[in-house]
SEVEX-777286 format. One record per residue: residue number from 1; residue in one letter; z, x, y of N, C-alpha, C in turn. Coordinates in steps of 0.2 Angstrom, whole numbers, always signed. Layout:
[NUM,"A",[Z,X,Y],[Z,X,Y],[Z,X,Y]]
...
END
This chain:
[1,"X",[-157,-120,-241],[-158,-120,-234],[-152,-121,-230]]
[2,"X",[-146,-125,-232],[-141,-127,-228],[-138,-122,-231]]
[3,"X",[-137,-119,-235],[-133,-115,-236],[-136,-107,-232]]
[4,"X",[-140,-103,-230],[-143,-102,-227],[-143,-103,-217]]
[5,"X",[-141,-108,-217],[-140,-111,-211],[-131,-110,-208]]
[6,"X",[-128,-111,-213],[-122,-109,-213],[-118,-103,-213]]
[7,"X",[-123,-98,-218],[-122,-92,-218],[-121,-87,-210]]
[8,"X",[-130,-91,-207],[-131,-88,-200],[-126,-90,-194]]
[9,"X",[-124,-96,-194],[-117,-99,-190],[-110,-96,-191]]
[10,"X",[-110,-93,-198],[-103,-87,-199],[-104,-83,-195]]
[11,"X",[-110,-80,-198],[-112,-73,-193],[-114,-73,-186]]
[12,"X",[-113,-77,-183],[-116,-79,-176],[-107,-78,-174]]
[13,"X",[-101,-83,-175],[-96,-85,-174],[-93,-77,-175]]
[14,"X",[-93,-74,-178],[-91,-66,-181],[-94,-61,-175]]
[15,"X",[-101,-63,-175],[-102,-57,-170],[-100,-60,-164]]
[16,"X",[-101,-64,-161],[-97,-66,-153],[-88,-66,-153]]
[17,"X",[-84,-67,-158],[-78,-65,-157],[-78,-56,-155]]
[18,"X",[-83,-54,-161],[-82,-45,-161],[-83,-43,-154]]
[19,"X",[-88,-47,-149],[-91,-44,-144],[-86,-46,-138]]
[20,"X",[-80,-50,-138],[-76,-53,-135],[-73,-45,-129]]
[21,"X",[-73,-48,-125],[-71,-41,-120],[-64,-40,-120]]
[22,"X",[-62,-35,-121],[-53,-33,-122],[-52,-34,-117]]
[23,"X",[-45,-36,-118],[-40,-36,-111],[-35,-43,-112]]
[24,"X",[-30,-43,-108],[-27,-45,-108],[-23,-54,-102]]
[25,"X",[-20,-56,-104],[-20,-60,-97],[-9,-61,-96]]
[26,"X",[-10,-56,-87],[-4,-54,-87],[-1,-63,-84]]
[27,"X",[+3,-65,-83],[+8,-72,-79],[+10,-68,-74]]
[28,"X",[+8,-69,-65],[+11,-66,-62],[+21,-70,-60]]
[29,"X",[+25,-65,-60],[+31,-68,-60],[+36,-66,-52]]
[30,"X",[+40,-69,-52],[+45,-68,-44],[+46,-62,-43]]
[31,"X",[+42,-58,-38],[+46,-53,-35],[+38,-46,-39]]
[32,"X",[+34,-47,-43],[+27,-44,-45],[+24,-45,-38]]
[33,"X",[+21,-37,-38],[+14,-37,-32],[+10,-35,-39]]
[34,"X",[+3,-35,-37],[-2,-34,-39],[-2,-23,-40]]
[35,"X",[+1,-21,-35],[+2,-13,-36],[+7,-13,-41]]
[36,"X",[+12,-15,-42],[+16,-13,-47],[+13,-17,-55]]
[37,"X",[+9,-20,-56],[+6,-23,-61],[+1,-18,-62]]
[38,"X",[-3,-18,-59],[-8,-12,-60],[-4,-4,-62]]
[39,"X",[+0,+0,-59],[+5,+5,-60],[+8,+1,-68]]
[40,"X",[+10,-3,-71],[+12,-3,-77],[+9,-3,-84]]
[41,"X",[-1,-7,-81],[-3,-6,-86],[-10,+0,-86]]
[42,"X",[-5,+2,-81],[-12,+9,-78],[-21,+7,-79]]
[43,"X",[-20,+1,-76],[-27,-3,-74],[-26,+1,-67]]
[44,"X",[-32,+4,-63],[-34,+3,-57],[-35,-4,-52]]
[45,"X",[-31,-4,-45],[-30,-11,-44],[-36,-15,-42]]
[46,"X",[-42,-9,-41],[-47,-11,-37],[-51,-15,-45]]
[47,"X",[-48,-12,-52],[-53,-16,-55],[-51,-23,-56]]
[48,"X",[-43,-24,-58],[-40,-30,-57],[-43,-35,-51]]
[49,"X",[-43,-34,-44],[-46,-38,-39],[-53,-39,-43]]
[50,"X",[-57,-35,-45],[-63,-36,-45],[-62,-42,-51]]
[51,"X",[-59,-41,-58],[-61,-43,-63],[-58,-51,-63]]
[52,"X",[-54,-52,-56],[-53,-59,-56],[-53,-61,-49]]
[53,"X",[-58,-58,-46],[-61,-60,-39],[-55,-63,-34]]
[54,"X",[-51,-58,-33],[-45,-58,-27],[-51,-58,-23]]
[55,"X",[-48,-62,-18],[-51,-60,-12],[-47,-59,-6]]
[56,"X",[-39,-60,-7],[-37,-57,-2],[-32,-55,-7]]
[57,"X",[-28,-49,-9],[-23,-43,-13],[-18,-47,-11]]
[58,"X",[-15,-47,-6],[-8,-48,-2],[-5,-56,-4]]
[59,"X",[-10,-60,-8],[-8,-65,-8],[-10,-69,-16]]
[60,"X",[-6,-63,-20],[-7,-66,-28],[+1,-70,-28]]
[61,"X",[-1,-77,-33],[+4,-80,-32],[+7,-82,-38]]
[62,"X",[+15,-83,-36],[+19,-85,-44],[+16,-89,-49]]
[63,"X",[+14,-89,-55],[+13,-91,-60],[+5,-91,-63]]
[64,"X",[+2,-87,-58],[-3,-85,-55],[-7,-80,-64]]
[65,"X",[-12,-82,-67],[-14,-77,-74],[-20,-71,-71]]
[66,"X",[-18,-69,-72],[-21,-62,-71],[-26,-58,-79]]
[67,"X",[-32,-57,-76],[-32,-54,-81],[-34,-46,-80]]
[68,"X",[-32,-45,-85],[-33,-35,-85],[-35,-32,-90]]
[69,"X",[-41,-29,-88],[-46,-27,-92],[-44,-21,-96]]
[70,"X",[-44,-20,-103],[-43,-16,-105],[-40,-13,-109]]
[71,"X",[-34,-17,-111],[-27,-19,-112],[-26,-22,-119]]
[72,"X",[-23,-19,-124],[-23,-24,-129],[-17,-28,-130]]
[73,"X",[-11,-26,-125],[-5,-31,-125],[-3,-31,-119]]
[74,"X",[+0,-37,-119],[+4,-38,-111],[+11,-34,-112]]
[75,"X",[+13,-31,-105],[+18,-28,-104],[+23,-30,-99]]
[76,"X",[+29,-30,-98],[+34,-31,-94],[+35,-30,-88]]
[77,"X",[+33,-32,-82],[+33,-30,-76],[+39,-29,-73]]
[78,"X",[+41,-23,-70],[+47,-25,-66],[+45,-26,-58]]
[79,"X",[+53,-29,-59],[+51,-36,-53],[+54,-30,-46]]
[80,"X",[+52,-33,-43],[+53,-30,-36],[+59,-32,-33]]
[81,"X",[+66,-33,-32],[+70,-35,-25],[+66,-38,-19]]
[82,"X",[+69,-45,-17],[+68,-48,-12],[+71,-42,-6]]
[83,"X",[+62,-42,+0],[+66,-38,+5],[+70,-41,+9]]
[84,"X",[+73,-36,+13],[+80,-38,+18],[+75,-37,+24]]
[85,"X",[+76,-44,+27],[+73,-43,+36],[+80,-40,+38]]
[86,"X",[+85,-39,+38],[+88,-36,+41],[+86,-29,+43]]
[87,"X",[+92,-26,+49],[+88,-20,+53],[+91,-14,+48]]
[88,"X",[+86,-10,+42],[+88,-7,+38],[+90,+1,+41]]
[89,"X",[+97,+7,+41],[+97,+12,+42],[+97,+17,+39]]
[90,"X",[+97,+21,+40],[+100,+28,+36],[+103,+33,+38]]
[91,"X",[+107,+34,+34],[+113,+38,+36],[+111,+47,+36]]
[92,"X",[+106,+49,+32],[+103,+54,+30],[+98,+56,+37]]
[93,"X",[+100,+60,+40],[+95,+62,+46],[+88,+69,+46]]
[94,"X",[+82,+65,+47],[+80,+70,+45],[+75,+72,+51]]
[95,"X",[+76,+76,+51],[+71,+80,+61],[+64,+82,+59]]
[96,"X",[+58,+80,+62],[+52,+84,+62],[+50,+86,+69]]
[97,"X",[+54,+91,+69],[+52,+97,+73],[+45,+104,+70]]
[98,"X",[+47,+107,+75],[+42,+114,+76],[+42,+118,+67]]
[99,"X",[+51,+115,+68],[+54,+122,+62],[+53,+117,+54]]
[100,"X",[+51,+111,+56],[+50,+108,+49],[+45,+101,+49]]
[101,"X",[+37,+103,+49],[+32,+100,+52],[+31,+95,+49]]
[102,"X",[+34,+93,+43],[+34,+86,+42],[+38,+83,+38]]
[103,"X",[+40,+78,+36],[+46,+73,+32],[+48,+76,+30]]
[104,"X",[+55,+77,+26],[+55,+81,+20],[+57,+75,+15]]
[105,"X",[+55,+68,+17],[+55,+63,+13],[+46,+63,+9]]
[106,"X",[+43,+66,+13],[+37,+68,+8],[+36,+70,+5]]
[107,"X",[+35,+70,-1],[+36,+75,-6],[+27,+74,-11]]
[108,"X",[+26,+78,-14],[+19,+83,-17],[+20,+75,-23]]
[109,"X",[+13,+71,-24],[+13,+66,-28],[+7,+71,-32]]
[110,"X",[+2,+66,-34],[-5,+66,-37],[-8,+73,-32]]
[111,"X",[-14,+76,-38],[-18,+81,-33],[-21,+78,-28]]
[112,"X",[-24,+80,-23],[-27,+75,-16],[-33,+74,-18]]
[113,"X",[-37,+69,-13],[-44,+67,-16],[-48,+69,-9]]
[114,"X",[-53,+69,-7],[-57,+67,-2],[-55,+62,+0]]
[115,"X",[-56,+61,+10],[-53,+56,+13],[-59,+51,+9]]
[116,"X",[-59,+44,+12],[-63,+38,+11],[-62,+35,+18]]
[117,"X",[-69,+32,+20],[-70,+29,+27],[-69,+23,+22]]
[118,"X",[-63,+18,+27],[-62,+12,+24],[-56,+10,+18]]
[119,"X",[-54,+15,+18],[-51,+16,+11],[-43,+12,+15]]
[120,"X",[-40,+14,+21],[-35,+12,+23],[-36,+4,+27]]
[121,"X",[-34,+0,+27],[-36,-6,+33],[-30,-5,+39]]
[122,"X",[-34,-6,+45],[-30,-7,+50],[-22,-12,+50]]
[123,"X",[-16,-8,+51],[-10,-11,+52],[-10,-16,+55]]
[124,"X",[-12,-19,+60],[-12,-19,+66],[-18,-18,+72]]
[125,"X",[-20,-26,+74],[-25,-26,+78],[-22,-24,+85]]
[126,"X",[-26,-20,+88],[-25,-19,+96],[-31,-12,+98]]
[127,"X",[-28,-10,+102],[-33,-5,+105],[-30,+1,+104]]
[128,"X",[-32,+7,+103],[-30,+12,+102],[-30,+18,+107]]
[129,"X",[-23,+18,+112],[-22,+22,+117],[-22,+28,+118]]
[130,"X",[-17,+33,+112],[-19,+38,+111],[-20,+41,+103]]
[131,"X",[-25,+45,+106],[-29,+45,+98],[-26,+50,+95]]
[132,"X",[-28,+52,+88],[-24,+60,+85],[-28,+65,+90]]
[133,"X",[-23,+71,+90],[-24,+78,+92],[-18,+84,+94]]
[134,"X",[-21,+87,+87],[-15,+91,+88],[-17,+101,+91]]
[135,"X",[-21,+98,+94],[-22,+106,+97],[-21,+104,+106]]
[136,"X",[-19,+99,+107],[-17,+97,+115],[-11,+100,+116]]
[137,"X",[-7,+101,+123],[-2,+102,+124],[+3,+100,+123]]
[138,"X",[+3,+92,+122],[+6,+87,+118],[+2,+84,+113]]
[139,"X",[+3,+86,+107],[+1,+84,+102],[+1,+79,+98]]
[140,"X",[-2,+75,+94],[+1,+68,+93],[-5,+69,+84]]
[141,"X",[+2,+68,+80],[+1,+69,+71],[-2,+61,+70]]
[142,"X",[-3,+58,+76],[-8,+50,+74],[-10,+46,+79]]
[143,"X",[-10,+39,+80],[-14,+36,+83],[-6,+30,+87]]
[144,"X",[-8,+31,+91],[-3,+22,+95],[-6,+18,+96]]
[145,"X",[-5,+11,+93],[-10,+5,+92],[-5,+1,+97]]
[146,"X",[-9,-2,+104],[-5,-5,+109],[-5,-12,+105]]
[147,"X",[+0,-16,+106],[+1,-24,+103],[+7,-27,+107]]
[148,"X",[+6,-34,+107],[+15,-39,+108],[+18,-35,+105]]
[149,"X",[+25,-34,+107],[+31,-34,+105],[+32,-39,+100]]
[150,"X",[+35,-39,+94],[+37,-43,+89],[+29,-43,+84]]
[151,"X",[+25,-44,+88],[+19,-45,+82],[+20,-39,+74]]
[152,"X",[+18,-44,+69],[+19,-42,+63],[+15,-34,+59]]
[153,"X",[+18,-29,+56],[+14,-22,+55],[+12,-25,+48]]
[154,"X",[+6,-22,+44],[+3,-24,+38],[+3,-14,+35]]
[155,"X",[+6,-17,+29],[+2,-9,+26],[-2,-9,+24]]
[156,"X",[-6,-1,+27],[-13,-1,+25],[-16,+1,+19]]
[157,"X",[-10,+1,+12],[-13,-2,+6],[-7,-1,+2]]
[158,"X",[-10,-4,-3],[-3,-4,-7],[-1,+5,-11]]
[159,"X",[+7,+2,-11],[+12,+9,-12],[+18,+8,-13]]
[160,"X",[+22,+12,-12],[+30,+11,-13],[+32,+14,-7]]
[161,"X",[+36,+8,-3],[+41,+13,+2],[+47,+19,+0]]
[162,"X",[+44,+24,+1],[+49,+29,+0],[+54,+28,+7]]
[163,"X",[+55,+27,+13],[+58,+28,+19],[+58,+22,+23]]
[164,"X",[+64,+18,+23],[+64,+14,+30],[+71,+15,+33]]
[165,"X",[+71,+17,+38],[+76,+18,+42],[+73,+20,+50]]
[166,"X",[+78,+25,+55],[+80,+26,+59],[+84,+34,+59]]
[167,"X",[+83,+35,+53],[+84,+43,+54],[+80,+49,+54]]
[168,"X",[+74,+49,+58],[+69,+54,+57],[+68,+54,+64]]
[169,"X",[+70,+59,+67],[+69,+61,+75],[+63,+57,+78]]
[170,"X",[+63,+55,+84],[+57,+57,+87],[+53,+50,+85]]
[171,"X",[+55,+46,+78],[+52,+40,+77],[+56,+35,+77]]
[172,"X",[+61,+33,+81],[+64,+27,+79],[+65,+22,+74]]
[173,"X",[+64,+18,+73],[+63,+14,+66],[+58,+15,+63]]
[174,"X",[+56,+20,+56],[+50,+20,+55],[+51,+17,+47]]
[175,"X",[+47,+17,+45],[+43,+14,+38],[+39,+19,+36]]
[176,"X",[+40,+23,+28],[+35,+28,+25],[+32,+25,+19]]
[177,"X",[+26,+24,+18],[+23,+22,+10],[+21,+27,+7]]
[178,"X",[+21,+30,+1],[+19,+33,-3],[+11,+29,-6]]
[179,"X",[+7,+31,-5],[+0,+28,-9],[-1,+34,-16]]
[180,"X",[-5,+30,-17],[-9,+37,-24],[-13,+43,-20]]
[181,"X",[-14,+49,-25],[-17,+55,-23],[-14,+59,-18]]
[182,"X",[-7,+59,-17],[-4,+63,-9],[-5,+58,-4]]
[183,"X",[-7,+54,-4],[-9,+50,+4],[-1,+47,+5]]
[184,"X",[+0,+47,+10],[+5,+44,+15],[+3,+40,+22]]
[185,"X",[+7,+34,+23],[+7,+31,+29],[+13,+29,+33]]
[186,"X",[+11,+31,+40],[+20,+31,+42],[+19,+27,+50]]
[187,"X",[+24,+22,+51],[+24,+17,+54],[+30,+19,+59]]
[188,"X",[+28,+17,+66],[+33,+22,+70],[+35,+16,+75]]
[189,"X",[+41,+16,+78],[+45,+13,+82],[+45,+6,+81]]
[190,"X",[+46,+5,+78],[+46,-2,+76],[+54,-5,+79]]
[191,"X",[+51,-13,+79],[+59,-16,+83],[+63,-17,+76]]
[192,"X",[+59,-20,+73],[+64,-23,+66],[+59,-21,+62]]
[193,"X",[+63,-20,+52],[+59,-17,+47],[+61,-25,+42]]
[194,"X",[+54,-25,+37],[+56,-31,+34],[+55,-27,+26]]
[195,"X",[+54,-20,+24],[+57,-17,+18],[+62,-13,+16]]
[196,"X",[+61,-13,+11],[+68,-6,+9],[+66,-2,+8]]
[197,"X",[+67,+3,+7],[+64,+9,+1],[+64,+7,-3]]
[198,"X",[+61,+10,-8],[+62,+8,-16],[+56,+3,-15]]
[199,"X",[+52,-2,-13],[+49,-8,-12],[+45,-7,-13]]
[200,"X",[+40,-11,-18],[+34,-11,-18],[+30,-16,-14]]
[201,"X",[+24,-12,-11],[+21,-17,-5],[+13,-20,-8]]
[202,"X",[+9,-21,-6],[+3,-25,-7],[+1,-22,-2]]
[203,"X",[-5,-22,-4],[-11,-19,+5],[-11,-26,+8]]
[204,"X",[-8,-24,+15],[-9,-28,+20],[-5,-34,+21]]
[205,"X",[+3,-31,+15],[+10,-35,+16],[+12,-34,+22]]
[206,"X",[+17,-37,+25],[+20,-36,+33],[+26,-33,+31]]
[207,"X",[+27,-26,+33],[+32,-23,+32],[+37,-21,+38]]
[208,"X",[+35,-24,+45],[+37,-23,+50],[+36,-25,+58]]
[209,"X",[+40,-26,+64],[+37,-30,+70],[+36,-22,+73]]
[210,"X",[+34,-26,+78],[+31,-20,+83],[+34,-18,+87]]
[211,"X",[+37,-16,+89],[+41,-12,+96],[+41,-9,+100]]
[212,"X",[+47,-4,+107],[+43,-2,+112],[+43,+7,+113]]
[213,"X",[+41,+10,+112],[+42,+16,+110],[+45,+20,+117]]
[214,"X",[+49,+25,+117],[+55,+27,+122],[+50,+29,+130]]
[215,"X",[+49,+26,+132],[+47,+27,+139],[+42,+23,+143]]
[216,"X",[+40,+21,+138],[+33,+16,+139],[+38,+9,+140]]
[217,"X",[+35,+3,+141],[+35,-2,+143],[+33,-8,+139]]
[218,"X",[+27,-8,+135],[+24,-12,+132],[+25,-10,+124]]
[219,"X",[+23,-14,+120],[+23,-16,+112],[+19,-8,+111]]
[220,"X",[+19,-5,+105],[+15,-1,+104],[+17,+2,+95]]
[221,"X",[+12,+2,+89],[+16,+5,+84],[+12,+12,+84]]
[222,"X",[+16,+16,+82],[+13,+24,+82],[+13,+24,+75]]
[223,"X",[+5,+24,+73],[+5,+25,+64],[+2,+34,+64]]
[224,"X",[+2,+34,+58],[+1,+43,+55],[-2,+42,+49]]
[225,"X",[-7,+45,+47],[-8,+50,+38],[-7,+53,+36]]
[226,"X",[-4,+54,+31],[-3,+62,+31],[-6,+61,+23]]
[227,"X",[-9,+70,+18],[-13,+71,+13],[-11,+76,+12]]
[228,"X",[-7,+77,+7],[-7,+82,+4],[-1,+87,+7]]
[229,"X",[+6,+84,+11],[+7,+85,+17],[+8,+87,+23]]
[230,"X",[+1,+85,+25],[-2,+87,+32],[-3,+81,+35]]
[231,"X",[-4,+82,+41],[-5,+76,+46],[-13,+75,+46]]
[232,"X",[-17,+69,+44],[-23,+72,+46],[-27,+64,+50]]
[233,"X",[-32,+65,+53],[-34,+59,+58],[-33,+54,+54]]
[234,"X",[-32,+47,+56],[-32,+41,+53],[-39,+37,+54]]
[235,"X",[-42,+41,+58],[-50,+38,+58],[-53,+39,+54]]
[236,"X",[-51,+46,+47],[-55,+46,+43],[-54,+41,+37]]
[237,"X",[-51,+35,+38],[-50,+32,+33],[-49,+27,+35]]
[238,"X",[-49,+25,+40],[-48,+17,+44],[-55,+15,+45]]
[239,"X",[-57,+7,+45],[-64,+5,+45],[-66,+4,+52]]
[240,"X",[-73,+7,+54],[-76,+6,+60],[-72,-2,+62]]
END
C-alpha cells in the first residue's frame, strides 16, 4: 500500500511539472521599454501586459521580472540610449507639399490592418479645434489639440521614433513614431522634443511639450495618422 502510495505521488509530481506553462522570466534592465522586449522576443506586448497584469505600460521598472509567455529562453535586450531633452535638429530638409503628399521619412513597414476604435490613446488632453478634412479649401492631414504651452505630449502607443527634428516644412518641431502594421503618429509644433530618433517609446511616454503653432496665439499640438502612407482621420483610432 505504501509503495502504491508513492508511486501515485511520482506520478502526481511528473504530471504537474509536464503541465507547467512555458515561458520565461525576462529582468527588466536601464534604458528596456516594454516595446522593445516584446519586438525581441516576438511576444505581442498586449499579451506580456496581460500575462503580468501591467496596468499602466509606460511605467515598467528597473529590476522589474517579467514574464513572457512562450519562450523557452531568455534573450538579450538592447538597451535603448538615454533621451536628450535638449532641442533636437536636422540638418535633412524634408517638404510636404502638393508635389510630395507625405514624409518621405515614412516609409512602407508591415501590411496594414483595419483601423481599431481605441487602439491609439489620446496624446494630450484638451479639446479639439480643428478636426481632420481634407476635401476643404484648406485642408488639414489631422487634428489640433488646444493645451498650455509647455504641457507634456504622450505617444499614442508604443514604437520607434523614426523623425525628431525641425526639418519637415509646414511642422515645426515635430516627432514621428513608427508603430506596427504601417501606422504612423506624427506630433506637430512642439516647443521642445524630449526623443531622438532611433528611440524606443512606450504607449503613453512623454516625448514632447506643447507649443505655439505659427499665427495662433495659444498652446496647440497638431497630431496626424497616417496607414499605409496616407493621412487618415485620427478619430478612427482614438477613444471616445
Amino acid at each position: 500500500m505504501i509503495r502504491i502510495i508513492y508511486f501515485l505521488v511520482i506520478l502526481l509530481t511528473i504530471s504537474h511539472v509536464g503541465c507547467a506553462p512555458r515561458g520565461v522570466h525576462h529582468v527588466v534592465q536601464p534604458g528596456q521599454t516594454l516595446y522593445r522586449i516584446s519586438k525581441t522576443y516576438h511576444v505581442p506586448v498586449e499579451r506580456i501586459i496581460s500575462s503580468n497584469r501591467i496596468k499602466d505600460s509606460s511605467k515598467i521598472k528597473v529590476g522589474q521580472p517579467l514574464w513572457i509567455p512562450g519562450v523557452s529562453q531568455t534573450k538579450t535586450v538592447s538597451v535603448v540610449p538615454k533621451p536628450s531633452i535638449k532641442k533636437v535638429t536636422s540638418r535633412k530638409k524634408v517638404s510636404l507639399t502638393k508635389a510630395t503628399p507625405v514624409p518621405s521619412v515614412i516609409k512602407k513597414s508591415l501590411p496594414p490592418v483595419s483601423h481599431k476604435k481605441g487602439q491609439l490613446l489620446w496624446p494630450i488632453k484638451g479639446k479639439v479645434v480643428t478636426a481632420f478634412n481634407l476635401k476643404s479649401r484648406t485642408p488639414s492631414k489631422g487634428i489640433d489639440i488646444s493645451a498650455k504651452v509647455g504641457s507634456r505630449i504622450s505617444s499614442a502607443a508604443a514604437g520607434k521614433v523614426i523623425y525628431s527634428g525641425n526639418g519637415i516644412s509646414g511642422y515645426g518641431h515635430v516627432v514621428i513614431i513608427e508603430h506596427d502594421h504601417s501606422l504612423f503618429t506624427v506630433y506637430g509644433y512642439n516647443k521642445k522634443i524630449l526623443v531622438t530618433s532611433g528611440a524606443y517609446v512606450n504607449s503613453g511616454q512623454q516625448i514632447a511639450l506643447v507649443g505655439v503653432p505659427p499665427g495662433n496665439n495659444q498652446g496647440c499640438l497638431h497630431f496626424e495618422v497616417w496607414r499605409n502612407k496616407k493621412a487618415v482621420n485620427p478619430a478612427l483610432y482614438l477613444p471616445e
